[in-house]
SEGU-282484 format. One record per residue (C-alpha): residue number from 0; x, y, z. Coordinates in pm, 1 decimal. Layout:
nr:NUM, X:X, Y:Y, Z:Z $
...
This chain:
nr:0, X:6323.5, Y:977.3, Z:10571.7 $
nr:1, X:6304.3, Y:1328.3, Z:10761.7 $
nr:2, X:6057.6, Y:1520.1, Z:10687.1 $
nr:3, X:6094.8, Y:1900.7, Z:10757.2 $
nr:4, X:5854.3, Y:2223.1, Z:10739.9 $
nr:5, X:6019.3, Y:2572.4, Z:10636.8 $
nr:6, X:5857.4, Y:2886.8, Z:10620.9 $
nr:7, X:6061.1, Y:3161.7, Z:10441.0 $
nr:8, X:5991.8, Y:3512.5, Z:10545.0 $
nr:9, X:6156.5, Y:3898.2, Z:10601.2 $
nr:10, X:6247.1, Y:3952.5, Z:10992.7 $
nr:11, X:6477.6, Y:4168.8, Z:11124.7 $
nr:12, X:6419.2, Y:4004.7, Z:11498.2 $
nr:13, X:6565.5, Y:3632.6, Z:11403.0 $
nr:14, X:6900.2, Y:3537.2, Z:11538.4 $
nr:15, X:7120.5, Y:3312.8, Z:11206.7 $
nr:16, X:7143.7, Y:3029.4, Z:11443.2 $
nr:17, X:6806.0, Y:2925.6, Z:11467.5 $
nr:18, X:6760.9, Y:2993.3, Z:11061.4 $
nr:19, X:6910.4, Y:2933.8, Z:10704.2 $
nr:20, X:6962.3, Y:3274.9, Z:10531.6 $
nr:21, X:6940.2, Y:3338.6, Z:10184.5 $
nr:22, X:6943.1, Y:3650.8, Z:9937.9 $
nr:23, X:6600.1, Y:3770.5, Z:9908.1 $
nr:24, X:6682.3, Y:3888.4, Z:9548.9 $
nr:25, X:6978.1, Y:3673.9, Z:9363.7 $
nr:26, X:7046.1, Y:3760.8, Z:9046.2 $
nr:27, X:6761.4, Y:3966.5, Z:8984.9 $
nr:28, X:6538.5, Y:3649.2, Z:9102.1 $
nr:29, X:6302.9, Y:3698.3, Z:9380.2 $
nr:30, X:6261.1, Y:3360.3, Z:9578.0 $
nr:31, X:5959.0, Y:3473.1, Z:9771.0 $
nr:32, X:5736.0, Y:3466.9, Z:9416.9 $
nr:33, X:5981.5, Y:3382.9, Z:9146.1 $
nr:34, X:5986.1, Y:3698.2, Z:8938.2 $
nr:35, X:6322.6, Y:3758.5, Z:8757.7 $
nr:36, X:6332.2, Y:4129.1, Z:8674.2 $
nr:37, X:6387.9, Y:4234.4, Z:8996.8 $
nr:38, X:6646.7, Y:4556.7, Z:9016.9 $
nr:39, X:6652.2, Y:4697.9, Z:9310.3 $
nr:40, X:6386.7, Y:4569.9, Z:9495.0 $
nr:41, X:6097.1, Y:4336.0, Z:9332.0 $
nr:42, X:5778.6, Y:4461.2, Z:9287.1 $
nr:43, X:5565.2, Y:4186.4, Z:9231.8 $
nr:44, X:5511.1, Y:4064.5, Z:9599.9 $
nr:45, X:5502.6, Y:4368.4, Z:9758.3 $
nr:46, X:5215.6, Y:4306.8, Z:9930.8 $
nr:47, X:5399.0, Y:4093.6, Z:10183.9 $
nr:48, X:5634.0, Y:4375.9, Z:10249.4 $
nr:49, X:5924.8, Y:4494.1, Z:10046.2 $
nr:50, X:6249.0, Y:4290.9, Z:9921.6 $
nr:51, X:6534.2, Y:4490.4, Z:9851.4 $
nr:52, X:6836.4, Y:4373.5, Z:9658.1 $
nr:53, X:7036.8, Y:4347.2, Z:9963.2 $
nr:54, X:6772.7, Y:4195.6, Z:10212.5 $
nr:55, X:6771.6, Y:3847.2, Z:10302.9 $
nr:56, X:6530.7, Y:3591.4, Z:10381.2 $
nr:57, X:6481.2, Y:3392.9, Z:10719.9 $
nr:58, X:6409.7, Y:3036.9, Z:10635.5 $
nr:59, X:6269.0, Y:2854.9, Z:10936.4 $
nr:60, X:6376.1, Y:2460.3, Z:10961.6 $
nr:61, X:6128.5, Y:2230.5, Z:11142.5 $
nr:62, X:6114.8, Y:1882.3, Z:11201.4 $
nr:63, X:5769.1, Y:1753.8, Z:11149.9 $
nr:64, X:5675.2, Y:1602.3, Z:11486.5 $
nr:65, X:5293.5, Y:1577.5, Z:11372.2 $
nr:66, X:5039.8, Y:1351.9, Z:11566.7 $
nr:67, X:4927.6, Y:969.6, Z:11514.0 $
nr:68, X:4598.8, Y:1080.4, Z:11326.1 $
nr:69, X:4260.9, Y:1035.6, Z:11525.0 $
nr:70, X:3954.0, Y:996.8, Z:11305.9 $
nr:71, X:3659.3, Y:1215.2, Z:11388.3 $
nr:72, X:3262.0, Y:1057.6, Z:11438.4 $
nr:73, X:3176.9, Y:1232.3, Z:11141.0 $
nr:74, X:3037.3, Y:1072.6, Z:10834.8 $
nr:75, X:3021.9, Y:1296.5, Z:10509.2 $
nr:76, X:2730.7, Y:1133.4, Z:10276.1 $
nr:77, X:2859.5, Y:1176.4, Z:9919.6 $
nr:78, X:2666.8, Y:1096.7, Z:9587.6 $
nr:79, X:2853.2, Y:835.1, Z:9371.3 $
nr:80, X:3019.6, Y:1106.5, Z:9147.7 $
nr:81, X:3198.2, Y:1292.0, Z:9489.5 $
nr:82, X:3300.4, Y:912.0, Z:9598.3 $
nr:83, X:3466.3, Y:831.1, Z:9275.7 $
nr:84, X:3636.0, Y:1212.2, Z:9267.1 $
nr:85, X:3742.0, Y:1153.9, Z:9633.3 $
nr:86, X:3883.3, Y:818.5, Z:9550.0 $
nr:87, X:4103.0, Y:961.2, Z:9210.3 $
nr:88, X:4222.2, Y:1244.5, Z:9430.6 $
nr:89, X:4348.0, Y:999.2, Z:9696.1 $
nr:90, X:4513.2, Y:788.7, Z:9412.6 $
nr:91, X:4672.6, Y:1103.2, Z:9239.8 $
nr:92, X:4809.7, Y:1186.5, Z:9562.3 $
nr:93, X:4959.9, Y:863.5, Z:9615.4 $
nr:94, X:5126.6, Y:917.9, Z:9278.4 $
nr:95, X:5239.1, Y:1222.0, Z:9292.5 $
nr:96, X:5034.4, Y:1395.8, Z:9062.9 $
nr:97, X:4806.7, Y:1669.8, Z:8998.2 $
nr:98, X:4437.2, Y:1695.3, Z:8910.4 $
nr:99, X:4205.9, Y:2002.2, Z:8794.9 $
nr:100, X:3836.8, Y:1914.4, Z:9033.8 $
nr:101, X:3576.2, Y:2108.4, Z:8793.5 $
nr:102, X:3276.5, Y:2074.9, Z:8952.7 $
nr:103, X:2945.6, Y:2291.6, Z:8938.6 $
nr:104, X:2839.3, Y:2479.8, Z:9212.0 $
nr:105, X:2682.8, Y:2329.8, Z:9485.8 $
nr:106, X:2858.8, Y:2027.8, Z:9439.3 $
nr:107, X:3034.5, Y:1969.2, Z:9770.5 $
nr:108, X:3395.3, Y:2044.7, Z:9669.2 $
nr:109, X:3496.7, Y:2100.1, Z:10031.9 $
nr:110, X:3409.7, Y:1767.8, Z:10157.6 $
nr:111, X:3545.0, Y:1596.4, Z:9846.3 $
nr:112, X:3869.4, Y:1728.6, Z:9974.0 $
nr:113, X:3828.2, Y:1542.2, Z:10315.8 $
nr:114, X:3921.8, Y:1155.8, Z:10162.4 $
nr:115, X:4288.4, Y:1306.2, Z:10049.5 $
nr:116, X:4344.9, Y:1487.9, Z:10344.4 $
nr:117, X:4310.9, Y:1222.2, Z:10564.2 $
nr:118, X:4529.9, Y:997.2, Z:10351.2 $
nr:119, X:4793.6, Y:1327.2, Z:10410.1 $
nr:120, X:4731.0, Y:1344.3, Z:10772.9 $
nr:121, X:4775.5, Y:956.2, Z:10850.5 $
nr:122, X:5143.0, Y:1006.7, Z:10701.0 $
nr:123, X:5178.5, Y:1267.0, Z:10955.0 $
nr:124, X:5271.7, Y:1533.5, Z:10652.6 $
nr:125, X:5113.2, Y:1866.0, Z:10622.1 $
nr:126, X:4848.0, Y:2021.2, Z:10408.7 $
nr:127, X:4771.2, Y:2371.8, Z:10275.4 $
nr:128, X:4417.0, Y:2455.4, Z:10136.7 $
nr:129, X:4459.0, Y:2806.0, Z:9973.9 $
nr:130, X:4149.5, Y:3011.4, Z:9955.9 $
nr:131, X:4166.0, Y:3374.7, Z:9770.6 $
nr:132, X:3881.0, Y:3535.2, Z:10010.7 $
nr:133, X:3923.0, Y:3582.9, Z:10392.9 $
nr:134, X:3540.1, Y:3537.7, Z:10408.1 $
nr:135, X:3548.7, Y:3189.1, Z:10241.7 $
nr:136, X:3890.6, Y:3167.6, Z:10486.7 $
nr:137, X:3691.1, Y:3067.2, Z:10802.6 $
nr:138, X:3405.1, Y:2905.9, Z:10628.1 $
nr:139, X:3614.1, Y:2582.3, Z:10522.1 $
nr:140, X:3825.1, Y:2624.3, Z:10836.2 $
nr:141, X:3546.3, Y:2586.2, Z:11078.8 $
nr:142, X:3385.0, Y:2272.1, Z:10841.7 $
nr:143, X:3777.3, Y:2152.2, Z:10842.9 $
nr:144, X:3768.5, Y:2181.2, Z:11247.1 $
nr:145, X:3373.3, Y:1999.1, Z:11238.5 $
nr:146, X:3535.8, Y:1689.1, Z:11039.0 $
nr:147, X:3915.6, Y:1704.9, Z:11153.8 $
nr:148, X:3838.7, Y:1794.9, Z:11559.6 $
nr:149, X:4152.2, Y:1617.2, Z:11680.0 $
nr:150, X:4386.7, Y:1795.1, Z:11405.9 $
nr:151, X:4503.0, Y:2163.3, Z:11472.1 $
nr:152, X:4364.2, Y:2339.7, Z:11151.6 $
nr:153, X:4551.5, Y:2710.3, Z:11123.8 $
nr:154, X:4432.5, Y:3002.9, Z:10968.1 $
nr:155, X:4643.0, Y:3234.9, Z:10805.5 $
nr:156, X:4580.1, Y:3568.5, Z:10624.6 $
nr:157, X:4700.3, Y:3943.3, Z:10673.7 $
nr:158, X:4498.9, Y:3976.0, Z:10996.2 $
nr:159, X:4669.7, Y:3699.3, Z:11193.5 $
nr:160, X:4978.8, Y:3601.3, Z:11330.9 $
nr:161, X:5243.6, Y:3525.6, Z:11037.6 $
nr:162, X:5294.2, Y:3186.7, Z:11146.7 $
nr:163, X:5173.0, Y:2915.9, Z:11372.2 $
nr:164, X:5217.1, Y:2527.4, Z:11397.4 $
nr:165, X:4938.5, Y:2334.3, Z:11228.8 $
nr:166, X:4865.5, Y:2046.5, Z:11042.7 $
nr:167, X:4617.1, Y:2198.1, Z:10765.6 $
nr:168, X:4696.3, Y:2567.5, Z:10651.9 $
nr:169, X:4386.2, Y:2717.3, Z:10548.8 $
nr:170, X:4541.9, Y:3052.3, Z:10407.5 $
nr:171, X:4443.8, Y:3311.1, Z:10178.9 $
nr:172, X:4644.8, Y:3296.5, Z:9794.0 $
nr:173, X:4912.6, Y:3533.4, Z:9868.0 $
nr:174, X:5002.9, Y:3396.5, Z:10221.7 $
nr:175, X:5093.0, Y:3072.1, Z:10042.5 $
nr:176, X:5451.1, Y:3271.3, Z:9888.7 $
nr:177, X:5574.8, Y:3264.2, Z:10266.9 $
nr:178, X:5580.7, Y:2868.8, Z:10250.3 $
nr:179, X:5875.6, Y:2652.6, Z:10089.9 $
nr:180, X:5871.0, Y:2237.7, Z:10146.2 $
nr:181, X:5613.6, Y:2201.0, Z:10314.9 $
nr:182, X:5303.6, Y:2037.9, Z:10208.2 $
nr:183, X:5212.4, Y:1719.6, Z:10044.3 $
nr:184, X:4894.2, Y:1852.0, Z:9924.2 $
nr:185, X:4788.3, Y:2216.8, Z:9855.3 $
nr:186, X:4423.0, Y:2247.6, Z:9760.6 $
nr:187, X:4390.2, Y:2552.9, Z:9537.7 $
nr:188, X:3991.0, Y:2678.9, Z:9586.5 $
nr:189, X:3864.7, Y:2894.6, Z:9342.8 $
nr:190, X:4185.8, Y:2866.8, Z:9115.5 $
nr:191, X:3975.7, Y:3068.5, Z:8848.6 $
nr:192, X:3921.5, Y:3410.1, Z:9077.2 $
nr:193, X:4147.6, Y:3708.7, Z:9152.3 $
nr:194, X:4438.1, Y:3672.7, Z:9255.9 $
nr:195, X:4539.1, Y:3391.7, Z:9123.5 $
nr:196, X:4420.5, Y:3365.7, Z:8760.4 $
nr:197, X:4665.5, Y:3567.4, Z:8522.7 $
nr:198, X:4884.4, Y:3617.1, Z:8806.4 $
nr:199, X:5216.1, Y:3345.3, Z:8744.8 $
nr:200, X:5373.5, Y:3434.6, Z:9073.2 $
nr:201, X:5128.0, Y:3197.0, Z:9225.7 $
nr:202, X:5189.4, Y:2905.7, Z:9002.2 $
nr:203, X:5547.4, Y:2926.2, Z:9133.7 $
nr:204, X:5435.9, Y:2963.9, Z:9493.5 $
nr:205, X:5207.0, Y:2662.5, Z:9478.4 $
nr:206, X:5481.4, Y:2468.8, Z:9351.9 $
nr:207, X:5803.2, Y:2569.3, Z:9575.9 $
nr:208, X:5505.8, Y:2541.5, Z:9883.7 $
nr:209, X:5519.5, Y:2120.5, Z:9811.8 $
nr:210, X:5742.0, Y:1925.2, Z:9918.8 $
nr:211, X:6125.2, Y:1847.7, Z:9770.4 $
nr:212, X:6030.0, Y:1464.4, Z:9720.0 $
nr:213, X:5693.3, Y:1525.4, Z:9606.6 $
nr:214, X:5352.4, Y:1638.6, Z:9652.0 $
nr:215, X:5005.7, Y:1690.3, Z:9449.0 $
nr:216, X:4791.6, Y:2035.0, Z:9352.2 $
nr:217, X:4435.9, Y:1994.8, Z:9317.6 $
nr:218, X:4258.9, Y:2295.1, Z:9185.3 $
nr:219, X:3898.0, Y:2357.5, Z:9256.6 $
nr:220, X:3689.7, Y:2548.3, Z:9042.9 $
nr:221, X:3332.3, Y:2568.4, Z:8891.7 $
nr:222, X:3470.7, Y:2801.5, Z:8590.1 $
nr:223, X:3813.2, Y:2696.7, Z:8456.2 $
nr:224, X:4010.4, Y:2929.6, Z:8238.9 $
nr:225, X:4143.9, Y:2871.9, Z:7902.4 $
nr:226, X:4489.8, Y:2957.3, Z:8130.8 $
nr:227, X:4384.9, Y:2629.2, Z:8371.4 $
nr:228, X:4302.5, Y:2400.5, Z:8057.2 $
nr:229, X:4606.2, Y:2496.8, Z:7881.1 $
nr:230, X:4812.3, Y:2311.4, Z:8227.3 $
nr:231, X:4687.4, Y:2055.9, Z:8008.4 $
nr:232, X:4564.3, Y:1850.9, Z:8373.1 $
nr:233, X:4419.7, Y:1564.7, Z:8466.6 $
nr:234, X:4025.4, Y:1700.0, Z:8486.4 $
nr:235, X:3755.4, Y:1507.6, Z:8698.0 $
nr:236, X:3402.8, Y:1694.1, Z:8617.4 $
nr:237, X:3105.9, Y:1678.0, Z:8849.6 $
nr:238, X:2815.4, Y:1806.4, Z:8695.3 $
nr:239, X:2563.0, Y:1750.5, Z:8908.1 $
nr:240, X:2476.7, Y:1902.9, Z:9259.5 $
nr:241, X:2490.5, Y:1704.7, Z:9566.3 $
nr:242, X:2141.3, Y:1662.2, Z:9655.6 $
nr:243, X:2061.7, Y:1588.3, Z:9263.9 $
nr:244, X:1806.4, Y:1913.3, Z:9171.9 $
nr:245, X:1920.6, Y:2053.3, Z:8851.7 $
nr:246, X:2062.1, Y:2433.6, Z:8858.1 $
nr:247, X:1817.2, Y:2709.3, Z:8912.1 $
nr:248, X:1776.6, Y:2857.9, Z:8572.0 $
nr:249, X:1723.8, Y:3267.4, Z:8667.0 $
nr:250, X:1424.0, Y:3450.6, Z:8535.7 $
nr:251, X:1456.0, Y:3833.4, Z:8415.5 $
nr:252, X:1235.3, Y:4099.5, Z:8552.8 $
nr:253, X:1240.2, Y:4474.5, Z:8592.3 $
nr:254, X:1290.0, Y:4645.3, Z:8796.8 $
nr:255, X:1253.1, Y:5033.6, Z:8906.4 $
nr:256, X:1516.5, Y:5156.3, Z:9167.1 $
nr:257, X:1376.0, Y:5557.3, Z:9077.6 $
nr:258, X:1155.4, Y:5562.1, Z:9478.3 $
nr:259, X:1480.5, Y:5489.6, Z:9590.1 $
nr:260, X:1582.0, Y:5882.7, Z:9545.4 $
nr:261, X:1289.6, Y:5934.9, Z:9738.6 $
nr:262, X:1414.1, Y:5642.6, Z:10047.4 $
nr:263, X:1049.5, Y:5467.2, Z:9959.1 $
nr:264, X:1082.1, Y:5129.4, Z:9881.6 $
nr:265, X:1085.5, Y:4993.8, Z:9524.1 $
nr:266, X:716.6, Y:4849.5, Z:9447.8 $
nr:267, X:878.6, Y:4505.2, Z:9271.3 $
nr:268, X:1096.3, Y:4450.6, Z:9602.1 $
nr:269, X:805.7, Y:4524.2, Z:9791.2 $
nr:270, X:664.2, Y:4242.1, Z:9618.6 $
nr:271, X:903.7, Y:4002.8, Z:9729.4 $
nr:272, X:903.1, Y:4071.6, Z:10078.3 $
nr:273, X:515.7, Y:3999.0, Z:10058.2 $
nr:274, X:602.5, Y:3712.5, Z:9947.3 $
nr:275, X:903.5, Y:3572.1, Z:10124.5 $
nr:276, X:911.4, Y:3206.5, Z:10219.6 $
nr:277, X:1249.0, Y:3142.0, Z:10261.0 $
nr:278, X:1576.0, Y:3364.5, Z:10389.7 $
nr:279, X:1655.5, Y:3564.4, Z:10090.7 $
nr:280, X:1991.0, Y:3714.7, Z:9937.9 $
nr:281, X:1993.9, Y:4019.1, Z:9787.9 $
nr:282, X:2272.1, Y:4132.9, Z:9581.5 $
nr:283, X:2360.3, Y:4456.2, Z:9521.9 $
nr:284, X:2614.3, Y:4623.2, Z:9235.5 $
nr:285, X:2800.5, Y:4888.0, Z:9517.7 $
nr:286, X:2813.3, Y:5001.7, Z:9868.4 $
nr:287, X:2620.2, Y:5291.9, Z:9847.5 $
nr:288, X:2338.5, Y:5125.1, Z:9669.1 $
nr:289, X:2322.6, Y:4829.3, Z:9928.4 $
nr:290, X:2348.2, Y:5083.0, Z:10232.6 $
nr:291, X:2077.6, Y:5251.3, Z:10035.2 $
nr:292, X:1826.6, Y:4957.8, Z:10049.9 $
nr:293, X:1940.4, Y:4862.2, Z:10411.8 $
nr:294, X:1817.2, Y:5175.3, Z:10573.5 $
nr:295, X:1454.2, Y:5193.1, Z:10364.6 $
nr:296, X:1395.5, Y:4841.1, Z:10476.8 $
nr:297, X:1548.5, Y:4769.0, Z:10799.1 $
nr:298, X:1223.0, Y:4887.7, Z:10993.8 $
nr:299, X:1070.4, Y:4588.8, Z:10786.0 $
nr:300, X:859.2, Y:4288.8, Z:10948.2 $
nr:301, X:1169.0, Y:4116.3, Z:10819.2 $
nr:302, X:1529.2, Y:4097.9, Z:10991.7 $
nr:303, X:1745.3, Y:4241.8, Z:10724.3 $
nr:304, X:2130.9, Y:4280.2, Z:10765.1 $
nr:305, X:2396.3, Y:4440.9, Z:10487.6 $
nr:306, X:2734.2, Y:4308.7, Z:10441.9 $
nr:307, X:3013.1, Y:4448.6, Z:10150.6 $
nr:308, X:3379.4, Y:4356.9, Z:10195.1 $
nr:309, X:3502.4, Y:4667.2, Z:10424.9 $
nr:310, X:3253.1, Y:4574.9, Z:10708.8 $
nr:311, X:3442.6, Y:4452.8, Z:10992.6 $
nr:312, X:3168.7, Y:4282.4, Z:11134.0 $
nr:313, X:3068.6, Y:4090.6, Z:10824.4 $
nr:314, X:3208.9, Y:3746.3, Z:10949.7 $
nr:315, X:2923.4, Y:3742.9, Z:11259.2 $
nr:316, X:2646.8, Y:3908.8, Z:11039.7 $
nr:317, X:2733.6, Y:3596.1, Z:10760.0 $
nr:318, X:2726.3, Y:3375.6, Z:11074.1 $
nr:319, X:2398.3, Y:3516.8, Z:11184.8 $
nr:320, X:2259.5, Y:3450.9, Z:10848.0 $
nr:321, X:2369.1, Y:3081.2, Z:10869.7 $
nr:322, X:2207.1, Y:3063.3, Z:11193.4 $
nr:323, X:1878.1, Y:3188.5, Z:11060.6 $
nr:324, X:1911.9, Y:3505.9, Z:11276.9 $
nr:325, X:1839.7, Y:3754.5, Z:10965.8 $
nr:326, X:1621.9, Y:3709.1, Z:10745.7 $
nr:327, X:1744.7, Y:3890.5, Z:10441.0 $
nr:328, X:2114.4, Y:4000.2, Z:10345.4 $
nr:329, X:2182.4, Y:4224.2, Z:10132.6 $
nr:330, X:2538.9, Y:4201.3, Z:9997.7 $
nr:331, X:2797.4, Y:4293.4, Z:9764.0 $
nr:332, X:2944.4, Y:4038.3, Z:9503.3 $
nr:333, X:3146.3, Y:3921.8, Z:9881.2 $
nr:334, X:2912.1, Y:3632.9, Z:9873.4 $
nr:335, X:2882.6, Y:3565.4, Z:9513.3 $
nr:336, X:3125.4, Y:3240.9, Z:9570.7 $
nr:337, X:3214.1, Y:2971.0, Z:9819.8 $
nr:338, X:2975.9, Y:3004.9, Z:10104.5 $
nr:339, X:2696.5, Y:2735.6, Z:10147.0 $
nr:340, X:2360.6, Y:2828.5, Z:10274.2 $
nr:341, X:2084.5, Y:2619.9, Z:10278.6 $
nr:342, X:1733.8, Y:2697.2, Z:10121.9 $
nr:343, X:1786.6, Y:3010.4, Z:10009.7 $
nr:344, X:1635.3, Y:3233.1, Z:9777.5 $
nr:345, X:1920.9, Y:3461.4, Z:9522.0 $
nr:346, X:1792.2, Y:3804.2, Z:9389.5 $
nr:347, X:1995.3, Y:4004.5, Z:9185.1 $
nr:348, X:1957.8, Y:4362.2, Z:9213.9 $
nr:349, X:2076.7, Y:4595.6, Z:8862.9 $
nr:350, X:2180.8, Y:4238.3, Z:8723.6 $
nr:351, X:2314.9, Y:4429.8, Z:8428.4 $
C-alpha cells in the first residue's frame, strides 16, 4: 500500500500542478485547525498567518521513499517500569491505539519513546514528536540525533525553514496544524502545558497530522489534567525516577531580597554560594529581578550566567550549563520543565 506525506500550508509561490488545492475556509470550517465559526477569515490559527474566506491551501503530495532503518551503537539502560512502558507503547502502536505516559519527573520519558520509534522507523513511516517550548525543541532533537544517528531528525518551529524532508519531526505544538497524513506516531510532550491544554484546535491537529489508515498519540506528561483524564485513555504511570532516589521534598526558608535596592547581595544567597557543592539553578519570578541578581553576582568566585525566554543566546548559555561551563544559572520559569541536568542543586527565589 502507498504511503504518502502531505503538508498543507498558505503559499502564494506554488504552481497547482505540483499541489492539491483546497478552500482554506469551507463552510465556515477552517481545515488548518478545525474551528467552525470562521466568517471572514478564522481567527483561531492566526499565528501561522492569516486564512481568509477566499484563500486556499497548498497541499503538498509525497511519496514516502524513507530509508531501510540502520540501528545506532547506543544502548539506553531502562529500569523495569520504562521497559514494560516501552514495550505497551510498541504494542499500542501496533494496534492502533492511543496511550496517556504519566510519569514523574525525572523519569526518562524521552528515551521511553525510543522502543516505538524504532518500531515506526523500521516500517519506513514517519514520526512527529511535538514539543510546546523551542528550548525543550533542540534538547530531545539532539538526544533523538545521539540514539537515531543514521535517521534525518528535523526541527521545526517559527525560526526555521517551513518544511524539510525528515523522518522524525521534532516541532513545536502549533507547527504540528501545517501537517495532514503523515505520521504513524505523534508523541505529544508536555500535553498538560500552554498551548495545548484548553486549547481544542490541537486535539484536531494531532489527529488530522496521523495517518488516513491509522496511527497512535502518546501523550507525555508528569501533571495530567482533569481535560486529559476525561479522553478517558489508556494510562501507564511511572512513579518512580530512573535512577530509583525518591523526589526531593523542598524545604522553606526566608529570604530578604531588601540589599538588593542597594545592588549588595542578599546575606541568605550569600550563604549558599559559601556553600556550593554542586552547579546550582536559581529561579527567579521576572526579568528584571533575575538581571538584578546577575549583575550583583557575576564578579563572584563562581561562573554565573542568566537566561529568561527573550535571550537569543539562551540555547548556548543552557548548553554551557550542560557542559559544566557555568556554574550557576539563574533563570526564568524557561527551565522549569523538560531539560535534564545532572546533579544539580534547584533554588527557588520569591517561591510565593
Amino acid at each position: 500500500m502507498e504511503k504518502y506525506c502531505t503538508m498543507t500550508y498558505l503559499s502564494k509561490k506554488i504552481t497547482s500542478g505540483e499541489y492539491n488545492i483546497i478552500k482554506a475556509i469551507d463552510k465556515g470550517k477552517c481545515y488548518r485547525c478545525g474551528f467552525n465559526e470562521c466568517i471572514n477569515n478564522c481567527p483561531n490559527c492566526i499565528e501561522l498567518g492569516e486564512l481568509k474566506k477566499d484563500d486556499n491551501l497548498f497541499k503538498l503530495k509525497k511519496e514516502i521513499k524513507n530509508p531501510q532503518y540502520i540501528q545506532g551503537n547506543k544502548n539506553i539502560l531502562m529500569t523495569e517500569l520504562q521497559k514494560a512502558c516501552s514495550d505497551k507503547m510498541i504494542n499500542q502502536y501496533k494496534r492502533n491505539k492511543d496511550l496517556l505516559v504519566w510519569a514523574v519527573c525525572g523519569a526518562g520519558k524521552t528515551e521511553i519513546t525510543f522502543g516505538v520509534i524504532e518500531e515506526a522507523l523500521k516500517n519506513k513511516e514517519n514520526i512527529c514528536f511535538a514539543i510546546p517550548r523551542i528550548d525543550i525543541l533542540y534538547d530531545v532533537a539532539e538526544r533523538l540525533k545521539d540514539y537515531f544517528p543514521h535517521t534525518k531528525v528535523v526541527v521545526l518551529n517559527s525560526k526555521e525553514e517551513k518544511y524539510k524532508d525528515g523522518q522524525i519531526y521534532v516541532v513545536t505544538t502549533n507547527q504540528v496544524l501545517n501537517f495532514s497524513n503523515c505520521f504513524s506516531i505523534c508523541i505529544v510532550d508536555e500535553v498538560d502545558a500552554f498551548p495545548y491544554e484548553h486549547n481544542p484546535k490541537f486535539d484536531y491537529a494531532i489527529k488530522k497530522s496521523l495517518l488516513k489508515n491509522g496511527g497512535s498519540i502518546f501523550y507525555l506528561t508528569s501533571t495530567p489534567s482533569v481535560n486529559l483524564f476525561n479522553k478517558k485513555i489508556e494510562q501507564f504511570i511511572i512513579n518512580r525516577r530512573w535512577h530509583g532516589f525518591d523526589l526531593p521534598v523542598p524545604s522553606i526558608e526566608p529570604l530578604n531580597l531588601d540589599s538588593l535596592k542597594l545592588n549588595l547581595k542578599p546575606r541568605k544567597l550569600k550563604r549558599v554560594l559559601k556553600n556550593y557543592q554542586r552547579q546550582q539553578l536559581w529561579f527567579v519570578e521576572n526579568i528584571k529581578q533575575g538581571e538584578k541578581l546577575y549583575q550583583i553576582f557575576k564578579n563572584s568566585t563562581k561562573k554565573f550566567g542568566f537566561v529568561h525566554a527573550n535571550d537569543l543566546n539562551r540555547r548556548d548559555k543552557v548548553i554551557s550549563f550542560k557542559k559544566g561551563q557555568t556554574n550557576i544559572l539563574i533563570t526564568t520559569t524557561i527551565l522549569e520543565r523538560g531539560v535534564t541536568f545532572d546533579d544539580v542543586d534547584v533554588y527557588v527565589i520569591s517561591a510565593g
